[in-house]
N, CA and C atoms as an extended XYZ file, in Angstrom:
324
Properties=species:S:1:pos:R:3:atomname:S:1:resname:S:1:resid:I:1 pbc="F F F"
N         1.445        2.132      -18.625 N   UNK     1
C         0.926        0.860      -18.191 CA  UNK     1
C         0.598        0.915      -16.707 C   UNK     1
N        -0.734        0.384      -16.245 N   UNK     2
C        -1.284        0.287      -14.999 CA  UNK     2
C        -0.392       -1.005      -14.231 C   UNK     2
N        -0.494       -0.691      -12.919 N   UNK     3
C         0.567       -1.817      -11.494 CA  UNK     3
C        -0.056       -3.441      -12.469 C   UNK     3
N        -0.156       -4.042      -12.315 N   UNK     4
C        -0.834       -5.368      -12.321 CA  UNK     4
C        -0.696       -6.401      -10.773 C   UNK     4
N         0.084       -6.096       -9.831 N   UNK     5
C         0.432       -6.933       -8.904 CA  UNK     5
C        -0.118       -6.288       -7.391 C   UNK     5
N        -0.530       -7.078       -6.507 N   UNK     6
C        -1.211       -6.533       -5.105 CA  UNK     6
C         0.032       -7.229       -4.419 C   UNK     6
N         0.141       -6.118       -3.329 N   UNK     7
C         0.990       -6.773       -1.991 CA  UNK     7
C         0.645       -6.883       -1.274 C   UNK     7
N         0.830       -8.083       -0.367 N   UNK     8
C         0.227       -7.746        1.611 CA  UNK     8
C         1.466       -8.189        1.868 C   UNK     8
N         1.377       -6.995        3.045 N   UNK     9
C         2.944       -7.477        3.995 CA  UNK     9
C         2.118       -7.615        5.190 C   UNK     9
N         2.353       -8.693        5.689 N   UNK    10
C         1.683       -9.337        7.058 CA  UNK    10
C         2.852       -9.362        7.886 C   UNK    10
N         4.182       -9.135        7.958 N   UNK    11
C         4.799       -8.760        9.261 CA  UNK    11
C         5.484       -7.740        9.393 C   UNK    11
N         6.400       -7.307       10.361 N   UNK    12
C         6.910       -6.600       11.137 CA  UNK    12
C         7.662       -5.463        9.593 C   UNK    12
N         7.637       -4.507        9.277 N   UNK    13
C         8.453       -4.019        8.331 CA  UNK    13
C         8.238       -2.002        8.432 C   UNK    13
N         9.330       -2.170        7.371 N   UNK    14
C         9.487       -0.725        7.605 CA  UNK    14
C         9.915       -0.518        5.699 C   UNK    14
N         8.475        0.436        5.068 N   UNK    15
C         7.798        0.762        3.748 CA  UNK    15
C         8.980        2.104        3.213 C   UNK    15
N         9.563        1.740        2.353 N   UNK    16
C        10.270        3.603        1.712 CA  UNK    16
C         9.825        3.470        0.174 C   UNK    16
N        10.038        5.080       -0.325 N   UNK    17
C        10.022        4.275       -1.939 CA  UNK    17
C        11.083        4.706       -2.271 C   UNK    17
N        12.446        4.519       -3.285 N   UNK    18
C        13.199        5.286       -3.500 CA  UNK    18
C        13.413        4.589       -4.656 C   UNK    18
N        13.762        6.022       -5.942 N   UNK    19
C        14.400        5.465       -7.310 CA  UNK    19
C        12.888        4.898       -7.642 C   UNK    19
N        12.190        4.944       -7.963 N   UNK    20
C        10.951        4.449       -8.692 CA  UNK    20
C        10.380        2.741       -7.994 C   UNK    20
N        10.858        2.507       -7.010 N   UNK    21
C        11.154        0.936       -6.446 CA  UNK    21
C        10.543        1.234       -4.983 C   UNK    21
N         9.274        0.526       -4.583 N   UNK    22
C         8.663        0.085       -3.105 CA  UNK    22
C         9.292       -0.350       -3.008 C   UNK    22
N        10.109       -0.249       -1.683 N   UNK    23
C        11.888       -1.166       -0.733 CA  UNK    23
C        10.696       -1.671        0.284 C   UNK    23
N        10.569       -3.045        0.656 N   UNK    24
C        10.037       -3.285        2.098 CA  UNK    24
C        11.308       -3.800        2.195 C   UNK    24
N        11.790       -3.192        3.744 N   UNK    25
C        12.599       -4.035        4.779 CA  UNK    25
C        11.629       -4.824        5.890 C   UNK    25
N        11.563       -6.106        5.656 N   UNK    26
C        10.927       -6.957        6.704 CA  UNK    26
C        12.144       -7.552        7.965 C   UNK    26
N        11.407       -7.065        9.107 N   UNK    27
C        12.271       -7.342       10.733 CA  UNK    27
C        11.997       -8.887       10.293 C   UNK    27
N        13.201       -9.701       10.764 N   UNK    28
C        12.842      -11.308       10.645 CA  UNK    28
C        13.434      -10.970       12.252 C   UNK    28
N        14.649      -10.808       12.921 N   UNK    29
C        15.093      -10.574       14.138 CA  UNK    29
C        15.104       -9.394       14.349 C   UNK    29
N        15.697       -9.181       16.295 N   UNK    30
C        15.756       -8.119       16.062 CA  UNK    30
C        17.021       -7.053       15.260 C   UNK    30
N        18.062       -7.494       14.959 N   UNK    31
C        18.782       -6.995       14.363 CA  UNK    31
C        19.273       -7.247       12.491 C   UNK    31
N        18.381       -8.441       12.253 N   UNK    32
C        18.258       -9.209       11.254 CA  UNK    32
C        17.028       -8.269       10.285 C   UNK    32
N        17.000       -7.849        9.030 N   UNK    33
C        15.989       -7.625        8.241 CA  UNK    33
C        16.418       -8.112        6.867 C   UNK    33
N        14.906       -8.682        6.389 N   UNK    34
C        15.063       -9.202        4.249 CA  UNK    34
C        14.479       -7.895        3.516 C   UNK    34
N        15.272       -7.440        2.625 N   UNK    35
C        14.958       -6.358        1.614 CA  UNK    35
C        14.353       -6.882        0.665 C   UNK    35
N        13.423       -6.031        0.240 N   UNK    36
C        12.755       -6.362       -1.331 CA  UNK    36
C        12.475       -5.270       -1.526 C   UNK    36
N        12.441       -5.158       -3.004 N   UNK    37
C        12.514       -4.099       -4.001 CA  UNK    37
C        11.656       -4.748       -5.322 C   UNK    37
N        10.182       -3.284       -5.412 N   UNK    38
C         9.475       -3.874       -6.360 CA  UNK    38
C         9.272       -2.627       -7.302 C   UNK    38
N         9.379       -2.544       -8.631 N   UNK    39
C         9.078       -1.457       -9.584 CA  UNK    39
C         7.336       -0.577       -9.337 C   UNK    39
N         7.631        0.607       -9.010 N   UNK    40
C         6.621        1.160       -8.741 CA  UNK    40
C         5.323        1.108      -10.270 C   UNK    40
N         5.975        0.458      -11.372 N   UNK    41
C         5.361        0.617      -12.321 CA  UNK    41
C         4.568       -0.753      -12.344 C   UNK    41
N         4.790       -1.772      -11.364 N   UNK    42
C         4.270       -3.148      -11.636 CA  UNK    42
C         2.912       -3.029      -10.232 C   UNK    42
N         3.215       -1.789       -9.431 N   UNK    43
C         2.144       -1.989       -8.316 CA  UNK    43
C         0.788       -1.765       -8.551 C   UNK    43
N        -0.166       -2.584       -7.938 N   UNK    44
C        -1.769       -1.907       -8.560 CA  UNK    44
C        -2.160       -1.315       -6.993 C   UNK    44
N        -1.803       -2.316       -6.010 N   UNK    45
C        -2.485       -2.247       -4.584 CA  UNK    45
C        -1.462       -2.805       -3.410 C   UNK    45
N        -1.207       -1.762       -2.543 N   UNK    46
C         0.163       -2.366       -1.388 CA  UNK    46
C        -1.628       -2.485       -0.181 C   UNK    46
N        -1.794       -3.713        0.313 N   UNK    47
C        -2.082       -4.249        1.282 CA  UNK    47
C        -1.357       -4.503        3.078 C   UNK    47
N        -1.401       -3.594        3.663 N   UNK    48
C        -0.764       -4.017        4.976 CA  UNK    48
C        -1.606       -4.319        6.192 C   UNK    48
N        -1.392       -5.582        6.704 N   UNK    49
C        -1.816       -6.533        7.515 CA  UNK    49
C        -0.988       -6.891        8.520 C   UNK    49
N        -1.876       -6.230       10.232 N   UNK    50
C        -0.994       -6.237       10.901 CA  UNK    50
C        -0.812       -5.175       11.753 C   UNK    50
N         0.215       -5.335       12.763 N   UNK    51
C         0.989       -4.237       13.555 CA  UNK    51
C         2.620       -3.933       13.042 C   UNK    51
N         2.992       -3.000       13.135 N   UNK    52
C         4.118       -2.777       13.080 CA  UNK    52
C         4.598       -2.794       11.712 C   UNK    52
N         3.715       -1.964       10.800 N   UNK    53
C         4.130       -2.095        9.616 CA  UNK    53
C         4.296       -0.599        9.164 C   UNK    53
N         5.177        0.018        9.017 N   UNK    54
C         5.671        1.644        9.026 CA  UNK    54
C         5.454        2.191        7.475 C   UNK    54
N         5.114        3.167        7.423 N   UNK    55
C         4.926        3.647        5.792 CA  UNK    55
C         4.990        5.245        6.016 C   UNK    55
N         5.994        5.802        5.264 N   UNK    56
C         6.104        7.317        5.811 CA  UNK    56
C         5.075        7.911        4.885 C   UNK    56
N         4.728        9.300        5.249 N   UNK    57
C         3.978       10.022        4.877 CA  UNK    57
C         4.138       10.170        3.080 C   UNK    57
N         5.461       10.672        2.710 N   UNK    58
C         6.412       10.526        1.528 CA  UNK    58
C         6.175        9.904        0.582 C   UNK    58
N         6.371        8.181        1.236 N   UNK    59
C         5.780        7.583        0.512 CA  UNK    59
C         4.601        6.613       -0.056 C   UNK    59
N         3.293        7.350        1.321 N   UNK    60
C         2.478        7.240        0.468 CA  UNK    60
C         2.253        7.866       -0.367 C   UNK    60
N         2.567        9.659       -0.322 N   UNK    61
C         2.290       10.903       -1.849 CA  UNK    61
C         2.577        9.724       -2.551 C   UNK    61
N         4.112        9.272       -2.952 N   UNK    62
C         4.406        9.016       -4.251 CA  UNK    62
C         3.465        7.738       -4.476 C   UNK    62
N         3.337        6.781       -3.631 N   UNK    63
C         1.887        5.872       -4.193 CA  UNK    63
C         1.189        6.058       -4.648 C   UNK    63
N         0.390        7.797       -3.861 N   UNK    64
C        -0.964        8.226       -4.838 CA  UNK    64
C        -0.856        8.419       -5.913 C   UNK    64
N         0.533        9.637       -6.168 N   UNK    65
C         0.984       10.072       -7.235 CA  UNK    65
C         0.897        8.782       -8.185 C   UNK    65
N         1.915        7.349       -7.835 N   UNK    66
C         1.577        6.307       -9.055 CA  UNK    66
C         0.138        5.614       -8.821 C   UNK    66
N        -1.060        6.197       -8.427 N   UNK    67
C        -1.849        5.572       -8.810 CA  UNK    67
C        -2.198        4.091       -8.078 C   UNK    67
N        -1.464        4.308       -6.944 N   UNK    68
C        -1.205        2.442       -6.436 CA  UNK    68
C        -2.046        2.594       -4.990 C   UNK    68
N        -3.027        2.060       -4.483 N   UNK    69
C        -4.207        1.962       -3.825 CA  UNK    69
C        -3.140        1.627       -2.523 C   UNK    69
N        -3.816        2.389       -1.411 N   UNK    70
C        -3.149        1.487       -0.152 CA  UNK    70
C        -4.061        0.766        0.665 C   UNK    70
N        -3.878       -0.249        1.905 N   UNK    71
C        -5.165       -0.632        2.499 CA  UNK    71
C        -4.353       -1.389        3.847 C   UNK    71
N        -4.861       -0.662        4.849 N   UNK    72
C        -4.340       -1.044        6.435 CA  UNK    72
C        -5.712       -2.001        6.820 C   UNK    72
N        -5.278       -3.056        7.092 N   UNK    73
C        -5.700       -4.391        8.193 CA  UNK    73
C        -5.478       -4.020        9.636 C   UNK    73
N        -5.970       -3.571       10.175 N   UNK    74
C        -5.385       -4.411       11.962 CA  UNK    74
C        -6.250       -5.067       12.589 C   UNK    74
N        -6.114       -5.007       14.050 N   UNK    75
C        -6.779       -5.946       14.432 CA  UNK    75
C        -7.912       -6.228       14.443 C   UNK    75
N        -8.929       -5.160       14.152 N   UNK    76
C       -10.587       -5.399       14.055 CA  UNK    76
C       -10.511       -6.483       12.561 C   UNK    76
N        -9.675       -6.502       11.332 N   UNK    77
C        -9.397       -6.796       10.526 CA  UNK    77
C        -9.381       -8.178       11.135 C   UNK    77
N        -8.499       -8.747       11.419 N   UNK    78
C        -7.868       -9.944       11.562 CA  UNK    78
C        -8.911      -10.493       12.929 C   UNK    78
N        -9.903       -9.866       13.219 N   UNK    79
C       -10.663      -10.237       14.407 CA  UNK    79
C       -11.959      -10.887       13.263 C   UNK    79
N       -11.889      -10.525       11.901 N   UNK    80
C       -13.319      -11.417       10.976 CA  UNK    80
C       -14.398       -9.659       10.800 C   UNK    80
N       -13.221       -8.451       10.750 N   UNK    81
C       -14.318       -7.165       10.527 CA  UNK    81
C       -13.202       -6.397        9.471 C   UNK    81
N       -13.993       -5.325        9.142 N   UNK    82
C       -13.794       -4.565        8.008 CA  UNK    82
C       -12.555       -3.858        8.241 C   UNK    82
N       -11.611       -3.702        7.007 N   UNK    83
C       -10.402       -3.089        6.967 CA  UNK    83
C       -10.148       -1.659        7.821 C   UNK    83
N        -9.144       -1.012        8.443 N   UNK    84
C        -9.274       -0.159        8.946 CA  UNK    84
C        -9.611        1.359        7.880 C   UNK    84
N        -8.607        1.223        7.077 N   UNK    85
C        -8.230        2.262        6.150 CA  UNK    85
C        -8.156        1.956        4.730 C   UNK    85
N        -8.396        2.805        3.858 N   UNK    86
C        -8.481        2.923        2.940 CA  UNK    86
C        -7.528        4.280        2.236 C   UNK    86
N        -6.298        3.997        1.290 N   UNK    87
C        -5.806        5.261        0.709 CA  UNK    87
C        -6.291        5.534       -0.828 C   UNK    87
N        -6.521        5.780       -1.564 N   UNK    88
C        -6.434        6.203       -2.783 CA  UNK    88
C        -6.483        7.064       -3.628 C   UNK    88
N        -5.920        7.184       -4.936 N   UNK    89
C        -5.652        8.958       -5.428 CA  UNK    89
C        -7.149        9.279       -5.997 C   UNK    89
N        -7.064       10.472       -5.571 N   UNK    90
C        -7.940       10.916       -6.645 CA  UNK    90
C        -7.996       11.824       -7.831 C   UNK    90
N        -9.215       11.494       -8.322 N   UNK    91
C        -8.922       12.365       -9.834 CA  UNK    91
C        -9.968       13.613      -10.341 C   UNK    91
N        -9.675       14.393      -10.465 N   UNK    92
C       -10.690       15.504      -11.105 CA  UNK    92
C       -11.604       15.166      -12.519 C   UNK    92
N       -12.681       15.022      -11.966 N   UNK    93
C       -13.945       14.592      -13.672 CA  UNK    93
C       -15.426       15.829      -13.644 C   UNK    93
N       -15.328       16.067      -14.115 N   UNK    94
C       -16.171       17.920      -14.148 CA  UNK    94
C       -16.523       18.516      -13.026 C   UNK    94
N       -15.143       18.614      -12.483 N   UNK    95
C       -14.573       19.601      -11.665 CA  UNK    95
C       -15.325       18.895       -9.924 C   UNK    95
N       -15.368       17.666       -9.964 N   UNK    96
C       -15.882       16.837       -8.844 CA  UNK    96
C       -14.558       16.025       -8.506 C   UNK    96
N       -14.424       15.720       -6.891 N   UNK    97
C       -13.474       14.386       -6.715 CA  UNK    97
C       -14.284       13.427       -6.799 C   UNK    97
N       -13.170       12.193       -7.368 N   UNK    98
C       -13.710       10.788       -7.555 CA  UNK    98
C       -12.808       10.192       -6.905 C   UNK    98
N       -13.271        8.942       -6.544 N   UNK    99
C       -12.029        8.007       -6.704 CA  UNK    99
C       -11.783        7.281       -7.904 C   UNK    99
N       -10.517        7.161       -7.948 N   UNK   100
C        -9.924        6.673       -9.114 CA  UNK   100
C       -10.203        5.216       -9.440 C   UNK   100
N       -10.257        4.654      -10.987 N   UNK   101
C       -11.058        3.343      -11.385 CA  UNK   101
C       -10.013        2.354      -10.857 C   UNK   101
N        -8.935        2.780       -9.668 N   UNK   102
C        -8.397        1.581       -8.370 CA  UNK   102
C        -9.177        0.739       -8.091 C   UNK   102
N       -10.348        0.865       -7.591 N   UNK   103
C       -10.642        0.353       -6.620 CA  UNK   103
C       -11.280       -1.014       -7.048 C   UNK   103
N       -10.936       -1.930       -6.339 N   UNK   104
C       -11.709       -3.197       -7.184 CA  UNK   104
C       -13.118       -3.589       -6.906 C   UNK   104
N       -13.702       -3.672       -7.819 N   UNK   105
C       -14.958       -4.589       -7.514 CA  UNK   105
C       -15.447       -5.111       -6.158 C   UNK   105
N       -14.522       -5.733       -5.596 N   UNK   106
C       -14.932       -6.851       -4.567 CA  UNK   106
C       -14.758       -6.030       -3.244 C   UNK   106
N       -14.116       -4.630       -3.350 N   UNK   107
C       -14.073       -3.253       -2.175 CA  UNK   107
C       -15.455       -2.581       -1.844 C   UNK   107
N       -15.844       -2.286       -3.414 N   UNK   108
C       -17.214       -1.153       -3.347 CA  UNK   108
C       -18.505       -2.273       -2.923 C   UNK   108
């Protein structure tokens, strides 16, 4: 079964994946953070919007690996212009890269 759910994390956080589960720890203070934990099997698209939003190398592989689209905002973003970045896996189709049928409609 494909993610069905998009995320944007619009503040301060720090991205792991562990055990099959995207963990965002979001900074609320500075010594203060809220955990969430989402099944890597429910993700379609992690959205991050913003500064200070950390995502290790690690776990984006395992994003690509599940198939789950990434997409960095900053400030040209939030200024009324086009996303910075774009991640997504790709797939081998007679012996060409593609991108994978991620990407939504309203991207291309």
């Amino acid at each position: 079964m494909e993610g069905f759910r998009i995320l944007e994390i619009t503040q301060p956080s720090e991205i792991h994946v562990t055990t099959n589960q995207l963990t965002v720890d979001q900074i609320i203070e500075p010594k203060k953070k809220r955990k969430i934990s989402i099944p890597l099997e429910d993700l379609e698209l992690l959205i991050c919007t913003g500064a200070n939003i950390r995502l290790s190398t690690m776990a984006l592989s395992v994003l690509s690996e599940n198939k789950i689209g990434v997409v960095y905002n900053g400030r040209q973003f939030l200024e009324g212009r086009q996303p910075n970045s774009f991640f997504f896996n790709f797939v081998m189709i007679s012996g060409r890269r593609c991108l994978c049928e991620l990407l939504p409609s309203s991207i291309l």
